[in-house]
DOVEXDREN-785696 format. One line per 8 residues: number of its first residue (from 1); their letters; for each residue y, z, x of C-alpha. Coordinates in steps of 0.25 Angstrom, whole numbers, plus 5000, padded with zeros to 4 digits. Layout:
N
NUM	A	Y/Z/X | ... $
***
This chain:
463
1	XXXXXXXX	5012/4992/5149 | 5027/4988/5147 | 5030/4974/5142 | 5046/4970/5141 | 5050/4958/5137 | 5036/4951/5135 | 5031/4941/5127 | 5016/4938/5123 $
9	XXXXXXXX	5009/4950/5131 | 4996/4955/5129 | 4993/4970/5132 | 4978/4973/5131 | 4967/4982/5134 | 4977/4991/5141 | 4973/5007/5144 | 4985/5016/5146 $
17	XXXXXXXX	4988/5030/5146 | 4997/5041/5151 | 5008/5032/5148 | 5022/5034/5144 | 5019/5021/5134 | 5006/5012/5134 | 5012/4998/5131 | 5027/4997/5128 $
25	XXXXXXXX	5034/4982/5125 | 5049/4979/5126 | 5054/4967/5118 | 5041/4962/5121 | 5034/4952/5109 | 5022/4945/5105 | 5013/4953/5113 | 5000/4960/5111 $
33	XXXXXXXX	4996/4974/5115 | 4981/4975/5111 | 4969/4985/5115 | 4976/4995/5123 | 4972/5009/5124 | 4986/5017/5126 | 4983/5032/5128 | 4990/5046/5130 $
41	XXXXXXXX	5004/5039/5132 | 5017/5041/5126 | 5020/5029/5119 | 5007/5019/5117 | 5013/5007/5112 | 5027/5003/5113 | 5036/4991/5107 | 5051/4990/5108 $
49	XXXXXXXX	5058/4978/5102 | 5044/4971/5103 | 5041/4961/5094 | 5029/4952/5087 | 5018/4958/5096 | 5003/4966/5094 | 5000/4977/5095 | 4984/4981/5093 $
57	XXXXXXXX	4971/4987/5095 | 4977/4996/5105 | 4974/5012/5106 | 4985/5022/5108 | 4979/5035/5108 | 4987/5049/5112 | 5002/5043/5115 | 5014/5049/5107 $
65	XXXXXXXX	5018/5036/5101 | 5007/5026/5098 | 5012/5012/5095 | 5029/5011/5095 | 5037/4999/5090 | 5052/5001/5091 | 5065/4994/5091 | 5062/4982/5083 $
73	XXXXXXXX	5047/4978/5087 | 5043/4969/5077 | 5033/4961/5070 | 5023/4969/5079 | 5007/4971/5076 | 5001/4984/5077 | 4987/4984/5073 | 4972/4988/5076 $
81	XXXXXXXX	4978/5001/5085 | 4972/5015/5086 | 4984/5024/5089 | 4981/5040/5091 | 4987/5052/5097 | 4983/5066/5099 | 5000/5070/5106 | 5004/5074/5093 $
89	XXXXXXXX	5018/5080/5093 | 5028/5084/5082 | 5042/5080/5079 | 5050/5070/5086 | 5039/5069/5096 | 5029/5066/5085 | 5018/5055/5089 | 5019/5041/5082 $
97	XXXXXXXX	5007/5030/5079 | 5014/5017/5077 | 5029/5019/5077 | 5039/5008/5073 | 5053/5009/5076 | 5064/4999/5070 | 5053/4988/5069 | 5050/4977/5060 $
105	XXXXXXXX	5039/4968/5053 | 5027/4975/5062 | 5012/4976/5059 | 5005/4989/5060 | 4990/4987/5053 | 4975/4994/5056 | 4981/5004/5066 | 4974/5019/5068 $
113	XXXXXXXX	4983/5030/5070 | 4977/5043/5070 | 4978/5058/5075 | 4993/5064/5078 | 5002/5052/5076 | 5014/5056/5068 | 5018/5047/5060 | 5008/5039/5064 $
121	XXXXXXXX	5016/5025/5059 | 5030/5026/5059 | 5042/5016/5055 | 5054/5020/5059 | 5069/5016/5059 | 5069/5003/5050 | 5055/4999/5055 | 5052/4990/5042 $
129	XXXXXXXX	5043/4978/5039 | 5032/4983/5045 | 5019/4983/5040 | 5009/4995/5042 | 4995/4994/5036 | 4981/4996/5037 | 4981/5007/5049 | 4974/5020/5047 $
137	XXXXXXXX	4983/5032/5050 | 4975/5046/5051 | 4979/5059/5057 | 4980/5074/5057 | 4995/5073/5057 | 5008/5067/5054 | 5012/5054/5044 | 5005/5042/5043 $
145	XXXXXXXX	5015/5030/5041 | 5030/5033/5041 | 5043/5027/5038 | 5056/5030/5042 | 5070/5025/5044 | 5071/5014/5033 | 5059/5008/5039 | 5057/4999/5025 $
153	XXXXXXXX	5049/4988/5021 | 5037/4992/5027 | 5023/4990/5022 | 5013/5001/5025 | 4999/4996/5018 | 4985/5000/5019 | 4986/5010/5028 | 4975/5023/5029 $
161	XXXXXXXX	4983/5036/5031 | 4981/5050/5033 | 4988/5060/5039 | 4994/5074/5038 | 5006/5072/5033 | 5012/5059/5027 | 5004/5046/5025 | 5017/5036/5024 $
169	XXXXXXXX	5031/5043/5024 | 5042/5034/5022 | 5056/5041/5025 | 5070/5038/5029 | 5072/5026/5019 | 5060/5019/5020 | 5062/5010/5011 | 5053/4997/5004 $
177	XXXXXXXX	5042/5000/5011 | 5027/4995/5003 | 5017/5007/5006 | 5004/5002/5000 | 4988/5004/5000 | 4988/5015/5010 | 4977/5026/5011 | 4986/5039/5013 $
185	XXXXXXXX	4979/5052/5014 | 4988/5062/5020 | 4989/5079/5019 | 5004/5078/5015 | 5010/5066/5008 | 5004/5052/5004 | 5016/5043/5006 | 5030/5051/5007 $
193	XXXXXXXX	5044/5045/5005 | 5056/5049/5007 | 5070/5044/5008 | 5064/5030/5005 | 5065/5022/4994 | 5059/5006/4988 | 5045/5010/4995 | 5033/5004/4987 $
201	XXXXXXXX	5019/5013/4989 | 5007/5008/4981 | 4993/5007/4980 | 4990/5019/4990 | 4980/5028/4990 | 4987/5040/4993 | 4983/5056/4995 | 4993/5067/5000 $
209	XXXXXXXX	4990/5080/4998 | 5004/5084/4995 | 5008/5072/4989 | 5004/5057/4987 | 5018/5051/4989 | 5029/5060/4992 | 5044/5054/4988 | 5056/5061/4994 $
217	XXXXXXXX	5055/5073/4999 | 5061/5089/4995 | 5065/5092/5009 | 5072/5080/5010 | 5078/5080/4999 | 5088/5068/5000 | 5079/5056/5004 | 5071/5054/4991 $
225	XXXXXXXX	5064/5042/4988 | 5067/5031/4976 | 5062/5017/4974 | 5048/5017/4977 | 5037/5013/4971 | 5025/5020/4970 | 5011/5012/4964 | 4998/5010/4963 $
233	XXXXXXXX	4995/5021/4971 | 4981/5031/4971 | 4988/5048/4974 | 4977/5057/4975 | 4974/5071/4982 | 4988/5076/4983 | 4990/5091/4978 | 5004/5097/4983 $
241	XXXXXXXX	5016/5087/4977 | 5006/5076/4969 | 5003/5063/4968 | 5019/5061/4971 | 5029/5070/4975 | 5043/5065/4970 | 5057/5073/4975 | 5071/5068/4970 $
249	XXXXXXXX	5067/5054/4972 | 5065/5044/4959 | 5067/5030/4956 | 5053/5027/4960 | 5043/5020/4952 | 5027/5024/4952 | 5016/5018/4945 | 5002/5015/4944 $
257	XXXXXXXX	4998/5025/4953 | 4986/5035/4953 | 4989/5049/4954 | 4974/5057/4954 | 4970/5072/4959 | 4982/5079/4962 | 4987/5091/4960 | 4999/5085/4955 $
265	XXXXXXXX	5004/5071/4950 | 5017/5070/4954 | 5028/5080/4959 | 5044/5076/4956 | 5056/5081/4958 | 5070/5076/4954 | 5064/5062/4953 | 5063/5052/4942 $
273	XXXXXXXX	5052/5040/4945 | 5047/5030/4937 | 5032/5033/4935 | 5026/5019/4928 | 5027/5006/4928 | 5029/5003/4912 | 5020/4998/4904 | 5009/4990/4904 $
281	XXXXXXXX	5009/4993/4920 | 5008/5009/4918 | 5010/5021/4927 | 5002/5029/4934 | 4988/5037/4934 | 4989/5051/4933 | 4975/5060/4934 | 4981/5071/4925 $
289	XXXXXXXX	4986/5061/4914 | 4978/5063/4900 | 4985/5054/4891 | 4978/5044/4883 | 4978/5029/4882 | 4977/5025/4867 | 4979/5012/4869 | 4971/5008/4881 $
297	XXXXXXXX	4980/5002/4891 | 4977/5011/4903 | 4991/5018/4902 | 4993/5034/4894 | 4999/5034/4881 | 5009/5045/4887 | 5017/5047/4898 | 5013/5055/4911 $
305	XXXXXXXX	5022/5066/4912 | 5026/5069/4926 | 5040/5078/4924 | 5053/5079/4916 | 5059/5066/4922 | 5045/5058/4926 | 5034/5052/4918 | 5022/5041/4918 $
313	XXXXXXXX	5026/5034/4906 | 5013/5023/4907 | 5001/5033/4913 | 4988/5026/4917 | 4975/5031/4911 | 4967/5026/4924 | 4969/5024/4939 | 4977/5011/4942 $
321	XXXXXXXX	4972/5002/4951 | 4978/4989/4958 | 4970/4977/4963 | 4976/4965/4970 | 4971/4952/4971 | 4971/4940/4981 | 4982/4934/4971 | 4992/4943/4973 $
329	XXXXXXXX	4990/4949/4960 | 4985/4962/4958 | 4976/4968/4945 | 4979/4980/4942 | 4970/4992/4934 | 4971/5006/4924 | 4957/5013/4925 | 4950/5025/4924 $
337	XXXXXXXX	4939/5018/4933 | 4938/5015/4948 | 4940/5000/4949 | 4933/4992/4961 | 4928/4979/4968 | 4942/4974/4963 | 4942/4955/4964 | 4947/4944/4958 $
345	XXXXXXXX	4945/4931/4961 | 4946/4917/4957 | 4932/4912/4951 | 4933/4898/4958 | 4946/4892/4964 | 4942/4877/4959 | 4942/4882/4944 | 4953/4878/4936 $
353	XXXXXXXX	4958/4888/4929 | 4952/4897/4940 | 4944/4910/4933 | 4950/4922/4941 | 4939/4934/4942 | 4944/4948/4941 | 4933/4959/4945 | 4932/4974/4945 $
361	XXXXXXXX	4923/4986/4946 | 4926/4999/4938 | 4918/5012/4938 | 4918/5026/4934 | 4912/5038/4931 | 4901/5033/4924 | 4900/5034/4906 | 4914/5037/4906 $
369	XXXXXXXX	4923/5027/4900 | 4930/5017/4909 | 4945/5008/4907 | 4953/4999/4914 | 4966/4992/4911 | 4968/4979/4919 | 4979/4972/4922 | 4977/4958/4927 $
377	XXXXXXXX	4989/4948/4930 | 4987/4936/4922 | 4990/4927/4933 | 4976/4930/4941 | 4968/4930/4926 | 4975/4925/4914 | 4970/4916/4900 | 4955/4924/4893 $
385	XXXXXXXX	4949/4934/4901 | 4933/4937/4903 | 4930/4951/4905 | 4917/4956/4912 | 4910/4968/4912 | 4899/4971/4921 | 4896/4953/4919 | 4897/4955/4904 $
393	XXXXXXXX	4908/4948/4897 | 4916/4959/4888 | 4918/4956/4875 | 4926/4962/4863 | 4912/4970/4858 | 4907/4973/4873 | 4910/4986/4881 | 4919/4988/4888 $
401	XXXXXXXX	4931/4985/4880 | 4942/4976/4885 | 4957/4973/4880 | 4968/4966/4883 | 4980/4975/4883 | 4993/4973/4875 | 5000/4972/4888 | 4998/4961/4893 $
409	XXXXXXXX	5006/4951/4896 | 5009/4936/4902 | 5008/4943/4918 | 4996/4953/4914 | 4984/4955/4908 | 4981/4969/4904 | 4966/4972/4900 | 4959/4986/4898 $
417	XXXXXXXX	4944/4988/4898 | 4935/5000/4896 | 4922/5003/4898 | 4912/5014/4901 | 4912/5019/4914 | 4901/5016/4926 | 4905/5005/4934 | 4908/4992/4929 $
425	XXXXXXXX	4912/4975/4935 | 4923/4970/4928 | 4927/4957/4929 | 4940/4948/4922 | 4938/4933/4922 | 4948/4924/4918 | 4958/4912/4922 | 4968/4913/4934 $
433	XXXXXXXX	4983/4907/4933 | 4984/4911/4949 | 4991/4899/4957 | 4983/4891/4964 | 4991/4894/4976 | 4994/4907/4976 | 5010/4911/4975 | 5011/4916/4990 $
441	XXXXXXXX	5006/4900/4996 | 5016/4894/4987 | 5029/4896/4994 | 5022/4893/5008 | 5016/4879/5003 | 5029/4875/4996 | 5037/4881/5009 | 5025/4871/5018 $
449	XXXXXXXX	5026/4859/5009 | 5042/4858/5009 | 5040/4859/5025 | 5030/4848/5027 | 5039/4838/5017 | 5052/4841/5025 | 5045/4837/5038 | 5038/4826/5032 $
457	XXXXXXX	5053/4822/5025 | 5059/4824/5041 | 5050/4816/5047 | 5051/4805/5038 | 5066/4806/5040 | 5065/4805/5055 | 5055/4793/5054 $
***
């Protein structure tokens, strides 16, 4: 099915096979390909300067490339598709899932890829805006998501992946790209960049058997890797290079992440990074650390040696953890305890003040004791806080301790609590200073309101 130069097509419920490509649109636009079944063809879906259509719930199974988009096919959706090939080939003939070339501003969400595509979603050759998030990328071989030619300012976000080789690989100055949430559980590296700079990876779970989070790399050893920021990210399970393995590139900054059951923390060489971000905010958590906390503030009392030219200055004594909330606000944590069933609300949107409702669970091993440091922006609970544990009210003679911390300030409010461990509710109470319309609404009703005035000033004008 070959569509040039159309406009509002529907391709549907289509089978093909044995063909050199299954559906192919030229400078075609605002069409929909939906519910094929596109097998043992060369080429399964393909879009050249095609613009604003939708691709979705179609099957592409055994072609050499799944779904192409080239030479400036933009604000395309691709969604909902199971793509899967067993013609796996190597080098310049390798087999690609989703691949865009020089394309901008697309959609690629709740996609399968599976089996022998390599790389399974590719960016190439300033493919940038794009968005790829919530697909699940499995297979016996290859790279999960990679980016190439300064393909930048893309965001690749709640994705599952696990492959043989990389989980996301950003190369060729790839730059500015937000890498974020993603599951990544892969036999080589975690995320690998290289030759790319100003990238911003956080709050991933991440496990590569050689390394986490690969930067730069010894064989190639004139693209390395500077700007980036590495946070709020869980590394676990990788035992050949560590947590992170640094080569010749520095200038980045990494904090508030958790490094846990590896064989080793971090490997550099010939890099200087910054390792925290000061204090009251902290570092990192390190499994191997054993440094004390004599004050009780949830950071060590001495620095997290790494080498000769790298050091934690502000090490955390307990897992960090990050929550967002509906506001745009997020609470963040420092524990030794497993934080769930993470809300906060606003107790009734009639009451003035309004009372906002923080509430978490803790647990852990159970007669062992138990902290947490909490830090809560004052602009979702400010003025007295109420504290309950398990429904009781604490006060300054019950267990669990509570105080507030020195560090606080006019932005934040810093508490820790500890306790003995089993599991436990918390919940903070107290009055809100949240707008009542929130920040992001502001600009659009001002922007609404001086339009309707302006027509209501022509009309009278032309009465």
């Amino acid at each position: 099915m070959i569509l040039v130069n159309c406009n509002r097509i529907r391709v549907e419920d289509l089978e093909i096979s044995s063909t050199t490509v299954g559906v192919e649109l030229w400078e075609t636009n605002n069409s929909e390909i939906v519910g094929n079944n596109i097998t043992d063809s060369n080429n399964g879906i393909y879009l050249e300067s095609s613009s604003f259509n939708t691709v979705t719930r179609c099957n592409v199974i055994s072609t050499l490339d799944g779904i192409m988009l080239w030479r400036s096919s933009n604000f395309n959706t691709l969604s909902r598709n199971v793509l899967r090939s067993d013609q796996y080939l190597v080098g310049p003939y390798s087999t690609d899932g989703i691949c865009l070339d020089h394309s901008f501003n697309n959609m690629i969400s709740e996609n399968e890829l599976t089996d022998n595509l390599s790389p399974r979603i590719s960016l190439d050759n300033h493919s940038s805006n794009n968005t790829i998030q919530r697909n699940n990328v499995h297979g016996s071989s290859g790279s999960g998501i990679g980016l190439d030619g300064y393909s930048s300012y893309n965001c690749l976000a709640g994705n599952d992946i696990g492959t043989a080789d990389e989980g996301v690989k950003l190369v060729g100055n790839s730059n500015h790209n937000i890498i974020s949430d993603n599951h990544i559980n892969c036999a080589e590296n975690g995320v690998e960049i290289i030759g790319s700079l100003c990238n911003n990876i956080f709050g991933n779970n991440l496990r590569g058997s050689d390394a986490g989070i690969l930067l730069s790399d010894p064989m190639l050893k004139s693209d390395i890797s500077v700007y980036n920021i590495i946070s709020g990210n869980n590394i676990t399970g990788s035992y050949r290079y560590g947590d992170i393995f640094i080569y010749e590139s520095s200038h980045n900054s990494i904090w508030h992440n958790n490094f846990a059951h590896n064989k080793e923390q971090v490997h550099t060489e010939n890099a200087v990074n910054v390792w925290n971000d000061g204090y009251p905010s902290g570092g990192n958590y390190w499994s191997g650390y054993n440094g004390t906390d004599s004050d009780y503030d949830g950071i060590g009392d001495t620095p997290y040696f790494i080498d000769e030219n790298n050091q934690d200055n502000y090490p955390l004594m307990g897992m960090f953890h990050s929550f967002n909330t509906s506001y745009g606000y997020a609470v963040s944590f420092i524990s030794n305890s497993s934080i769930s069933e993470f809300s906060f609300n606003l107790s009734s949107i009639e009451a003035y003040p309004p009372e906002a409702i923080l509430a978490f669970n803790v647990s852990g091993d159970s007669d062992t004791d138990g902290f947490l440091r909490v830090c809560i922006p004052k602009i979702l609970i400010n003025g007295s806080y109420v504290i309950m544990f398990d429904g009781e009210i604490i006060t300054n003679i019950t267990y669990p301790q509570v105080r507030e911390l020195p560090c606080s300030n006019e932005t934040y409010e810093y508490l820790y609590i500890n306790y003995t461990h089993s599991e436990h509710t918390i919940l903070i109470t107290g009055t809100t200073t949240i707008p009542e319309f929130p920040s992001f609404l502001i600009l659009p009703l001002f922007m609404t309101t001086t339009l309707l005035a302006v027509m209501v000033y022509k009309r009278k004008r032309s009465t």
